[in-house]
BAMI-438804 format. One record per residue: residue number from 0; chain; z negated, x, y negated of N, C-alpha, C in turn. Coordinates in pm, whole numbers, plus 50000, padded with zeros to 5 digits. Layout:
! BAMI-438804
<rec seq="NUM" mol="A" n_zz="Z" n_xx="X" n_yy="Y" ca_zz="Z" ca_xx="X" ca_yy="Y" c_zz="Z" c_xx="X" c_yy="Y"/>
...
This chain:
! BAMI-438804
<rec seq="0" mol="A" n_zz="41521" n_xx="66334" n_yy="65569" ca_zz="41639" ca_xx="66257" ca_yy="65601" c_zz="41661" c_xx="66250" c_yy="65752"/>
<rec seq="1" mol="A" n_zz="41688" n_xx="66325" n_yy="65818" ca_zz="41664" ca_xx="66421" ca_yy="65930" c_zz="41568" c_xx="66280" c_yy="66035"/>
<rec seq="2" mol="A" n_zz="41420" n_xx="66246" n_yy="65940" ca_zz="41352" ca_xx="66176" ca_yy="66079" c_zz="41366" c_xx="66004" c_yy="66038"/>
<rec seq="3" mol="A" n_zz="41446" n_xx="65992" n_yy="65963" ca_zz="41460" ca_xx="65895" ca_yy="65912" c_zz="41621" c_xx="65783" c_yy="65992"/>
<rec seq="4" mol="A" n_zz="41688" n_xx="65924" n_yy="65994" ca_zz="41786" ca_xx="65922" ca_yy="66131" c_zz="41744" c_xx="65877" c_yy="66264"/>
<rec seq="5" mol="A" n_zz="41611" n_xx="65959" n_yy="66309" ca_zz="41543" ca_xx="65947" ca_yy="66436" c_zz="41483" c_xx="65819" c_yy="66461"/>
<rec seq="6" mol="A" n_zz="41437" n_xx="65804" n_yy="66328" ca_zz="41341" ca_xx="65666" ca_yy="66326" c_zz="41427" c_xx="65538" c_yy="66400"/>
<rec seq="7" mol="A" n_zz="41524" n_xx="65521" n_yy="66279" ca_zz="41642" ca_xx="65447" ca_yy="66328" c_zz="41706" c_xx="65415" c_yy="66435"/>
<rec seq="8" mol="A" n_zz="41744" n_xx="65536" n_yy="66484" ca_zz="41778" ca_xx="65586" ca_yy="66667" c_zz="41681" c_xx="65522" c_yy="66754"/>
<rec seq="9" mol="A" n_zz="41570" n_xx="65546" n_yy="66739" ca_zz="41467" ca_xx="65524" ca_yy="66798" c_zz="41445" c_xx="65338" c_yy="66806"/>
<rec seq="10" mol="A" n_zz="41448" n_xx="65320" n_yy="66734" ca_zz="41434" ca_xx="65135" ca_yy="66656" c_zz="41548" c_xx="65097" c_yy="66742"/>
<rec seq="11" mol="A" n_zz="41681" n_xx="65143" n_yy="66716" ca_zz="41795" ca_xx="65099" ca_yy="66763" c_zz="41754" c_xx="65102" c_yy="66974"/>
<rec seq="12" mol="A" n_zz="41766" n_xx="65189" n_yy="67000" ca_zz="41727" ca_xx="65204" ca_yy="67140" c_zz="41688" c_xx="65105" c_yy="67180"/>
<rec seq="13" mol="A" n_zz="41489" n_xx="65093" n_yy="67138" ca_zz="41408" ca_xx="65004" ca_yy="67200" c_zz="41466" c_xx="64874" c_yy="67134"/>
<rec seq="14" mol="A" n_zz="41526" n_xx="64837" n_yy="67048" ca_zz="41590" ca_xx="64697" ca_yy="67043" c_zz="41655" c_xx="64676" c_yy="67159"/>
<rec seq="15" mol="A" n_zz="41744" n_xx="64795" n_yy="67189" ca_zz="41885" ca_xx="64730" ca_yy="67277" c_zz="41808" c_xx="64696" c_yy="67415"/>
<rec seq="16" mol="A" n_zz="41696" n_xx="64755" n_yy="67461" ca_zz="41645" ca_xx="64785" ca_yy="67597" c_zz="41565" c_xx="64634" c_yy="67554"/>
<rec seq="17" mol="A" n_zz="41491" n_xx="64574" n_yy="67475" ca_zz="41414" ca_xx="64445" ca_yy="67475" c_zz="41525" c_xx="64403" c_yy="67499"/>
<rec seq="18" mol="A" n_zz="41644" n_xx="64374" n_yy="67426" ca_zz="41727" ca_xx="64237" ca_yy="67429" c_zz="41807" c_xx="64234" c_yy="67628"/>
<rec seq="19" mol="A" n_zz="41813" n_xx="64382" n_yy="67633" ca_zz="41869" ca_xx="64368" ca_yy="67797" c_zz="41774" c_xx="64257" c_yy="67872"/>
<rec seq="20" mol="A" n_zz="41621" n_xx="64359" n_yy="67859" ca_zz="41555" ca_xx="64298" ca_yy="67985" c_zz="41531" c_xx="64161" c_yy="67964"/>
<rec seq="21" mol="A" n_zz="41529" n_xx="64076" n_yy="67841" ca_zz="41501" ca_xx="63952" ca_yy="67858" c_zz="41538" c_xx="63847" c_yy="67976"/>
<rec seq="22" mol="A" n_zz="41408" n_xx="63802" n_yy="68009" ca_zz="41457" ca_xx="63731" ca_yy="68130" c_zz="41579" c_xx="63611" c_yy="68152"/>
<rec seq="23" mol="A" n_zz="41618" n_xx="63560" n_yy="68230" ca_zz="41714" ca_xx="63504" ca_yy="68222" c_zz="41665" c_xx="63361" c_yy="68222"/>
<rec seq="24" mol="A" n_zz="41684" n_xx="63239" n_yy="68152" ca_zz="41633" ca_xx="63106" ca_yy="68155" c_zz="41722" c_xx="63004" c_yy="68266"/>
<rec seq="25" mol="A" n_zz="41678" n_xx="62984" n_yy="68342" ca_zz="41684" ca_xx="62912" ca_yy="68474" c_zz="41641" c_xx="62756" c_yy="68504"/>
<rec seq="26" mol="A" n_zz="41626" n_xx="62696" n_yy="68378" ca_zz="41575" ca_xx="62579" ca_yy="68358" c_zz="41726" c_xx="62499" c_yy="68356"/>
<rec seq="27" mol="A" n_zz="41653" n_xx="62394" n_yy="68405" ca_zz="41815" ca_xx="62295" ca_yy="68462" c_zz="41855" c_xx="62256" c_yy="68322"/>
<rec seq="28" mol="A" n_zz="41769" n_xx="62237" n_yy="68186" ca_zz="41861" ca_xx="62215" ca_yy="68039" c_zz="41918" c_xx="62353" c_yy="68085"/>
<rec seq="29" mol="A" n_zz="41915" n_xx="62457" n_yy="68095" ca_zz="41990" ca_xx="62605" ca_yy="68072" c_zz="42092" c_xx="62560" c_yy="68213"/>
<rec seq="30" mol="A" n_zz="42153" n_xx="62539" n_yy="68316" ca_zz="42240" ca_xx="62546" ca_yy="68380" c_zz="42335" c_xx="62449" c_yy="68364"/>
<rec seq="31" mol="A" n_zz="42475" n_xx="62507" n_yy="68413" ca_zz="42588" ca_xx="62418" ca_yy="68409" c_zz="42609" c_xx="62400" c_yy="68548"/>
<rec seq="32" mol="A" n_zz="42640" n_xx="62302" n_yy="68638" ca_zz="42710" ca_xx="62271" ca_yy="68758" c_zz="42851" c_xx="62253" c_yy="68768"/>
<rec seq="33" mol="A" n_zz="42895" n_xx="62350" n_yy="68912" ca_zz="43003" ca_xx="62408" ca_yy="68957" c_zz="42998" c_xx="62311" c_yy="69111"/>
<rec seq="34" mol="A" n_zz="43133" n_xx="62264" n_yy="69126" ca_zz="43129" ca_xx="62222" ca_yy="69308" c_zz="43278" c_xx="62264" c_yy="69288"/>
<rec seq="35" mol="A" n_zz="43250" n_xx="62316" n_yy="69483" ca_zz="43374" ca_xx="62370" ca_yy="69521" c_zz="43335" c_xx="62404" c_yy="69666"/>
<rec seq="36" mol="A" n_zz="43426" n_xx="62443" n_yy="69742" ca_zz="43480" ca_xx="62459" ca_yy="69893" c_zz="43424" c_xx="62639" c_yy="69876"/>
<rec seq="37" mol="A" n_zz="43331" n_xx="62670" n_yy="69943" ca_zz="43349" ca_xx="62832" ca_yy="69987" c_zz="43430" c_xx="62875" c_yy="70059"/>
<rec seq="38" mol="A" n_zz="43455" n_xx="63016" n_yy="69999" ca_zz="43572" ca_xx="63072" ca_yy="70024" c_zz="43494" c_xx="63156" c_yy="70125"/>
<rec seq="39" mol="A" n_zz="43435" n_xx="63281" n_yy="70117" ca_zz="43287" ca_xx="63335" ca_yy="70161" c_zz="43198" c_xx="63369" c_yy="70106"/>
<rec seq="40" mol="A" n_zz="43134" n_xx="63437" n_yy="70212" ca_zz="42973" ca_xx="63450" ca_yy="70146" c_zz="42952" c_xx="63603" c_yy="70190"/>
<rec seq="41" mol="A" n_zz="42877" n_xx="63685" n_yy="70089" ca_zz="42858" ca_xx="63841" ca_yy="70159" c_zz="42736" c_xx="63895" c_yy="70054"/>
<rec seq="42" mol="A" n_zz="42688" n_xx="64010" n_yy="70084" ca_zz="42598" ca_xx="64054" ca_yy="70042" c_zz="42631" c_xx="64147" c_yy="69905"/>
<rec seq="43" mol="A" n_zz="42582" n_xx="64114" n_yy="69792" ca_zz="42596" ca_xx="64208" ca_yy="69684" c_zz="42500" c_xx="64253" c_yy="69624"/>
<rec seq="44" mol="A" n_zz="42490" n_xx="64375" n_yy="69499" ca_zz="42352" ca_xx="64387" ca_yy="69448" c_zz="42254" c_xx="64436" c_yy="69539"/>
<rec seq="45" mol="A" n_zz="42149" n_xx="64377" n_yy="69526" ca_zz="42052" ca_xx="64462" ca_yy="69580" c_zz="41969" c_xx="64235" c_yy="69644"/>
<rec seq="46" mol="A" n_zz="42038" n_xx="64266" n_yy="69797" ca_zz="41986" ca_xx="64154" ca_yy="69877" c_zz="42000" c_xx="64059" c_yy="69838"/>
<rec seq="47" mol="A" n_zz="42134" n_xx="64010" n_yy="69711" ca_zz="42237" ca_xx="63939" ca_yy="69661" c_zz="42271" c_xx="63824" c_yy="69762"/>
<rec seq="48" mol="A" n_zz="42239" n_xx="63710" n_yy="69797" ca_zz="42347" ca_xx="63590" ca_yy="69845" c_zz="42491" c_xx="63578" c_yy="69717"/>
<rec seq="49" mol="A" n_zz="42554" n_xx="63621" n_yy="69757" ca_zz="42726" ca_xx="63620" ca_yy="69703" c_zz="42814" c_xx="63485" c_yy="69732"/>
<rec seq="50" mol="A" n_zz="42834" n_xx="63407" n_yy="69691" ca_zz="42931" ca_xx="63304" ca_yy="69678" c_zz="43057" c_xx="63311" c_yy="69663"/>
<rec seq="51" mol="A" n_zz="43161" n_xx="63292" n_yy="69664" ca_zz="43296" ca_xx="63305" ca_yy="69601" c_zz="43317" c_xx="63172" c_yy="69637"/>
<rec seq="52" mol="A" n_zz="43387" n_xx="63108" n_yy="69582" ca_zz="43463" ca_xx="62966" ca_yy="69565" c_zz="43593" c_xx="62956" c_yy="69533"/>
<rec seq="53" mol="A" n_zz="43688" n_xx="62879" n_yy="69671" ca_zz="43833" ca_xx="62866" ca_yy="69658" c_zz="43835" c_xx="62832" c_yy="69500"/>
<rec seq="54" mol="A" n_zz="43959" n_xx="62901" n_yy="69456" ca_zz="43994" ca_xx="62911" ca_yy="69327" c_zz="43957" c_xx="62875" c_yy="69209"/>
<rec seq="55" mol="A" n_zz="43845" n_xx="62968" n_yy="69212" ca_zz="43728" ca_xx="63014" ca_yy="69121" c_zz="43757" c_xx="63134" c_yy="69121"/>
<rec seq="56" mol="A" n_zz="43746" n_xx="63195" n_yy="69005" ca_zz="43781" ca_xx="63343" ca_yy="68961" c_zz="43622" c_xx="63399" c_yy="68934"/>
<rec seq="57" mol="A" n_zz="43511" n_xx="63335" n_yy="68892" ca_zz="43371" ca_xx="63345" ca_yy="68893" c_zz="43337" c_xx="63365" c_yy="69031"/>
<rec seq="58" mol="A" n_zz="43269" n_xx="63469" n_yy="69056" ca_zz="43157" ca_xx="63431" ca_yy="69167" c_zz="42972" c_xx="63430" c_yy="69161"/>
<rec seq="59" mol="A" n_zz="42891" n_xx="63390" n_yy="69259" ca_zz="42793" ca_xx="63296" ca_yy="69187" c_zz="42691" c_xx="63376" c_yy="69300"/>
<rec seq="60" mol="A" n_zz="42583" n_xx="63412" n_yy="69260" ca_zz="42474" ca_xx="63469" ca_yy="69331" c_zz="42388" c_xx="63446" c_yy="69302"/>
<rec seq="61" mol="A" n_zz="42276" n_xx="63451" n_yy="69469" ca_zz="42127" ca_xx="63393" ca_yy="69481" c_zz="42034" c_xx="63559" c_yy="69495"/>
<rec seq="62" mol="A" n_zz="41979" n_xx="63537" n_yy="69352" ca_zz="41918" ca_xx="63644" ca_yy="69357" c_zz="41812" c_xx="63744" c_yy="69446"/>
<rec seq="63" mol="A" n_zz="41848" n_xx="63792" n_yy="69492" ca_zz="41730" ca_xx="63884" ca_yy="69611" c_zz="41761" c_xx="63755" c_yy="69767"/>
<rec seq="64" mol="A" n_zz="41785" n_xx="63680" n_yy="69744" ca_zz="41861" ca_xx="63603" ca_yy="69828" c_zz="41799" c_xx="63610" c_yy="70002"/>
<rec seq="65" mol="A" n_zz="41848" n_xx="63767" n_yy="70039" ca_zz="41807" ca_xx="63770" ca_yy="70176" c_zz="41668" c_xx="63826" c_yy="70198"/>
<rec seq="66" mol="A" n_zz="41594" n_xx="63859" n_yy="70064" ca_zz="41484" ca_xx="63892" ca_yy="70097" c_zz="41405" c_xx="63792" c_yy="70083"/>
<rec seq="67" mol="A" n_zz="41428" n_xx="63680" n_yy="70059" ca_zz="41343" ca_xx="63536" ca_yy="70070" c_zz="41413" c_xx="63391" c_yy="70150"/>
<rec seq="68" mol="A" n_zz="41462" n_xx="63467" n_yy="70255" ca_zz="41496" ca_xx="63387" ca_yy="70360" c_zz="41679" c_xx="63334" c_yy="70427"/>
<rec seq="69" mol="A" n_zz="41723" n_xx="63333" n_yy="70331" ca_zz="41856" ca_xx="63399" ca_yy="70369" c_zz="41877" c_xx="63505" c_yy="70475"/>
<rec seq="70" mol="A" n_zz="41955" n_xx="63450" n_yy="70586" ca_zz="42014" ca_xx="63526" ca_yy="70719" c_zz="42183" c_xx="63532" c_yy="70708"/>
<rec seq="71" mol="A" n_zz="42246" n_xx="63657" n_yy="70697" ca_zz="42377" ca_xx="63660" ca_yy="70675" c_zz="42465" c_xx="63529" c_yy="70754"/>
<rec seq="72" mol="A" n_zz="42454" n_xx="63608" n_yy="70907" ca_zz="42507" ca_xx="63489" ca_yy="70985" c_zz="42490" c_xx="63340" c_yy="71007"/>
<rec seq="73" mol="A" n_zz="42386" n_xx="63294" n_yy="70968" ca_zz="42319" ca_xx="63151" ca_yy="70926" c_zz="42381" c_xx="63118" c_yy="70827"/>
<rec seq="74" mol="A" n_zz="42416" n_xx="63160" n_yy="70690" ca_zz="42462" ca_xx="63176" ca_yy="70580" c_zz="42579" c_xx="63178" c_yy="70584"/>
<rec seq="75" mol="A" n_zz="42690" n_xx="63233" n_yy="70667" ca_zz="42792" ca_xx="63241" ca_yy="70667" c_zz="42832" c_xx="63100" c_yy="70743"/>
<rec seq="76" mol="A" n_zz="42760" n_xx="63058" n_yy="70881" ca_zz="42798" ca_xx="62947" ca_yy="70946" c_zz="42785" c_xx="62821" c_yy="70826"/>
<rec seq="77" mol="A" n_zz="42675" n_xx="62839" n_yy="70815" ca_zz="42635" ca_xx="62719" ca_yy="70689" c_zz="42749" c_xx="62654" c_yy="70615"/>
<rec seq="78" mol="A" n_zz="42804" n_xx="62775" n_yy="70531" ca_zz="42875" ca_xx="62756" ca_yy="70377" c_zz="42997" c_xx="62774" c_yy="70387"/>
<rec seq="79" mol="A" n_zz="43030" n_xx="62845" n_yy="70475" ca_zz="43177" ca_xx="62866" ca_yy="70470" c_zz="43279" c_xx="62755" c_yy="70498"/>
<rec seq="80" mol="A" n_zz="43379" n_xx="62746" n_yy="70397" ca_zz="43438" ca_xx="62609" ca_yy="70430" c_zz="43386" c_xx="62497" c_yy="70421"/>
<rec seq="81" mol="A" n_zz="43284" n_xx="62502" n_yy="70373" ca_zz="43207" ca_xx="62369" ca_yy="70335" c_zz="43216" c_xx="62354" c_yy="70176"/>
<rec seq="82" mol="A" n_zz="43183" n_xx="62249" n_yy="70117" ca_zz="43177" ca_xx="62207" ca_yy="69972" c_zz="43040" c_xx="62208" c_yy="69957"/>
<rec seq="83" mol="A" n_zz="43015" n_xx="62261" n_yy="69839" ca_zz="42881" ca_xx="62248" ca_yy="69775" c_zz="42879" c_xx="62248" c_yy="69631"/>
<rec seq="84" mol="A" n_zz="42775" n_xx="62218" n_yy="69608" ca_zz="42755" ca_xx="62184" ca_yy="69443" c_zz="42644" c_xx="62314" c_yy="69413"/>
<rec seq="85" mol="A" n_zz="42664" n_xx="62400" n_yy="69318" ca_zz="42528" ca_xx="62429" ca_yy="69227" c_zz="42520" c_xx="62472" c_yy="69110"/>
<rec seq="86" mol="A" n_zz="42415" n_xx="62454" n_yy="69047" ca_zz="42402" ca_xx="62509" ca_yy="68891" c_zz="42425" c_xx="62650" c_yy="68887"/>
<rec seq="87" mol="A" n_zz="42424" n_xx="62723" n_yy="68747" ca_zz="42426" ca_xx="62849" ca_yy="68741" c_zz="42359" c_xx="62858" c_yy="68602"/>
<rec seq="88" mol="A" n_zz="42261" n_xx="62954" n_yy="68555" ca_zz="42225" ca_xx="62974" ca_yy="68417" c_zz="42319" c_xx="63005" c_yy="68317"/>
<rec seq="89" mol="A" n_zz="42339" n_xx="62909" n_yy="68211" ca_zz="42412" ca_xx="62973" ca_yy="68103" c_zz="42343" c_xx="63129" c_yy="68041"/>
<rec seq="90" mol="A" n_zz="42411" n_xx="63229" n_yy="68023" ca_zz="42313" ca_xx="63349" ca_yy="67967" c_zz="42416" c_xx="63434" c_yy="67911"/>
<rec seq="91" mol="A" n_zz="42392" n_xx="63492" n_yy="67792" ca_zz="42422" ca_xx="63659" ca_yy="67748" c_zz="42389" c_xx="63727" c_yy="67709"/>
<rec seq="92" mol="A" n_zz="42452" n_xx="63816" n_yy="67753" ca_zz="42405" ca_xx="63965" ca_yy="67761" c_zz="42513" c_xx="64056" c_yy="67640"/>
<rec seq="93" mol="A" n_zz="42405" n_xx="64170" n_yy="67575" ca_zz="42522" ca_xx="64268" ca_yy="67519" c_zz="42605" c_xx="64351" c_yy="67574"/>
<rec seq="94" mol="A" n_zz="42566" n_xx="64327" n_yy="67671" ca_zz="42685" ca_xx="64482" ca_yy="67805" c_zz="42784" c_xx="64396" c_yy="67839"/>
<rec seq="95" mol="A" n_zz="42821" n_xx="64251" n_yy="67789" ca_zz="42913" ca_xx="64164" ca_yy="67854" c_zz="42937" c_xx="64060" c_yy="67750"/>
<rec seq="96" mol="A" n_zz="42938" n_xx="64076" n_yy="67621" ca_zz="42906" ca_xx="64027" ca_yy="67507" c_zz="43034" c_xx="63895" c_yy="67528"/>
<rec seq="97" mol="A" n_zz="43124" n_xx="63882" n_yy="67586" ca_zz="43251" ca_xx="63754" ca_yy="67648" c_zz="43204" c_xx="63701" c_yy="67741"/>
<rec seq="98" mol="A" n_zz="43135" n_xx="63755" n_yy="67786" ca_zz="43060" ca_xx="63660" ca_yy="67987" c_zz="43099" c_xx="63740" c_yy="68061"/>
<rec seq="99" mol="A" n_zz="43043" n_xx="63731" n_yy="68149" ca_zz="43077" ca_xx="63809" ca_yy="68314" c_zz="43105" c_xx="63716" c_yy="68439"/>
<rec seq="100" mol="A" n_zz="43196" n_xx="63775" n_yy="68515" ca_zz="43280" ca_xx="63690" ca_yy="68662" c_zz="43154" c_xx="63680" c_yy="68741"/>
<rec seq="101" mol="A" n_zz="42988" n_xx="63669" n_yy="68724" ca_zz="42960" ca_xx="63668" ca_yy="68844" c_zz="42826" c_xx="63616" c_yy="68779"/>
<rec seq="102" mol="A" n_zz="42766" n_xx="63531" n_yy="68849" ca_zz="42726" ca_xx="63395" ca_yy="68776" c_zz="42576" c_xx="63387" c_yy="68850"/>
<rec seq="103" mol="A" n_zz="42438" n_xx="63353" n_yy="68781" ca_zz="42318" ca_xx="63373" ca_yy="68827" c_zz="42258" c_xx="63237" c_yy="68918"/>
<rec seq="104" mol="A" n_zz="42257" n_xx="63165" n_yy="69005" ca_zz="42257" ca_xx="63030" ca_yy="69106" c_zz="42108" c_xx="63018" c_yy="69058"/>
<rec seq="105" mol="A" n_zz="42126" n_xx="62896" n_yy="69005" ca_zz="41952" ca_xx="62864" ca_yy="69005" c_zz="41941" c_xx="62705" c_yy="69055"/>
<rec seq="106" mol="A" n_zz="42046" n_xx="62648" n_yy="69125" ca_zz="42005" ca_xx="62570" ca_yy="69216" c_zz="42141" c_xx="62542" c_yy="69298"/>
<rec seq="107" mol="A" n_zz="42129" n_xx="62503" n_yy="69473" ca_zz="42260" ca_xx="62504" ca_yy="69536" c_zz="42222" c_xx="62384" c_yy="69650"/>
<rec seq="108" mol="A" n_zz="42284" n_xx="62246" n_yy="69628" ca_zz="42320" ca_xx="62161" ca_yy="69750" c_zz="42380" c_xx="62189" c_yy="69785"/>
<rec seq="109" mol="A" n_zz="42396" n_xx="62133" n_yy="69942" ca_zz="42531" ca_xx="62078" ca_yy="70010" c_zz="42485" c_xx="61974" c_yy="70093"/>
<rec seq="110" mol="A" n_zz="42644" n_xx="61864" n_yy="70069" ca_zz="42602" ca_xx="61756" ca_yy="70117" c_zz="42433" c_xx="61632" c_yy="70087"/>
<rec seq="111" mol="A" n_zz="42415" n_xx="61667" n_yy="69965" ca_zz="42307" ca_xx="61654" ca_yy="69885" c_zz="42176" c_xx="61691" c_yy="69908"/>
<rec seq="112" mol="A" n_zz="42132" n_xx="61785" n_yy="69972" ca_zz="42057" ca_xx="61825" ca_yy="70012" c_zz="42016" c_xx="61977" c_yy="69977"/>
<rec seq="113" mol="A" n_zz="41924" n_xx="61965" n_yy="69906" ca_zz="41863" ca_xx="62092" ca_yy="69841" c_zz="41860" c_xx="62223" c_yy="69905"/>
<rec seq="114" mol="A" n_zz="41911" n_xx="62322" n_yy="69867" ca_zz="41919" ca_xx="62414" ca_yy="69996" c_zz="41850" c_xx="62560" c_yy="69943"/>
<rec seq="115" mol="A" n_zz="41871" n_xx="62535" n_yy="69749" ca_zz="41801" ca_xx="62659" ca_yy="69707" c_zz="41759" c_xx="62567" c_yy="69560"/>
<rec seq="116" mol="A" n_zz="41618" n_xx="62629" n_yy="69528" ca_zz="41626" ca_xx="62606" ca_yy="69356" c_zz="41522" c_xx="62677" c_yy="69311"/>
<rec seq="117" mol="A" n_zz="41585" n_xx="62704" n_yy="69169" ca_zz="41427" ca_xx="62757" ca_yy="69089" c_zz="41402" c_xx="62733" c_yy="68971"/>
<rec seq="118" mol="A" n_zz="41423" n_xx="62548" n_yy="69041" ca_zz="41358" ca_xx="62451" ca_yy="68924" c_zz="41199" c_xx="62414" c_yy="68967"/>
C-alpha cells in the first residue's frame, strides 16, 4: 500500500514539474496586443526589460532583455513617455491558475517600427 502511495507521489510531482516547464507559445495566433503611453521601464527577473504602462495594472516584459541588447539608459530615453504598441503571449500556468500582473512581450513597436519580436 505503502509504495503505491509513493508511486502516485512520484507521478504527481513529475506531472506538476512537465506542465510548469512547458514552454511558453509566442506565435502571433498566441498573442494579444496592448498600446499605451509608458509609465517606466526598469530591470526585473533575471536581465528582464520591464514595462509598466500608464493605467495598466499588468506589467509586460522582454525576456533576458538586456542580455541581448537592451541598454537601461537607451531604454529608458527611448520609451518613456512615449506610446507603443505590443503583443504579449496568451499563457497558463498552475502557480497562477487566474493569470498573473506581469505579461511575457513577444513583439514591441513604436511609432510603427519594429523594435523587438520573436515572430
Amino acid at each position: 500500500m505503502k509504495k503505491a502511495i509513493y508511486i502516485f507521489i512520484l507521478f504527481f510531482v513529475v506531472a506538476f514539474f512537465i506542465i510548469l516547464s512547458t514552454a511558453i507559445d509566442t506565435s502571433k495566433e498566441n498573442s494579444i496586443e496592448v498600446s499605451g503611453t509608458v509609465k517606466s521601464v526598469y530591470e526585473g527577473g533575471v536581465k528582464d526589460v520591464v514595462f509598466q504602462l500608464e493605467n495598466h495594472k499588468t506589467t509586460y516584459y522582454i525576456n533576458r532583455g538586456f542580455e541581448n541588447g537592451f541598454e537601461m539608459a537607451k531604454a529608458k530615453k527611448d520609451f518613456e513617455g512615449k506610446k507603443i504598441t505590443l503583443f504579449y503571449a496568451k499563457s497558463w500556468t498552475p502557480l497562477a491558475p487566474f493569470g498573473t500582473t506581469c505579461k511575457h512581450i513577444t513583439r514591441l513597436t513604436i511609432n510603427d517600427s519594429v523594435v523587438f519580436s520573436e515572430w
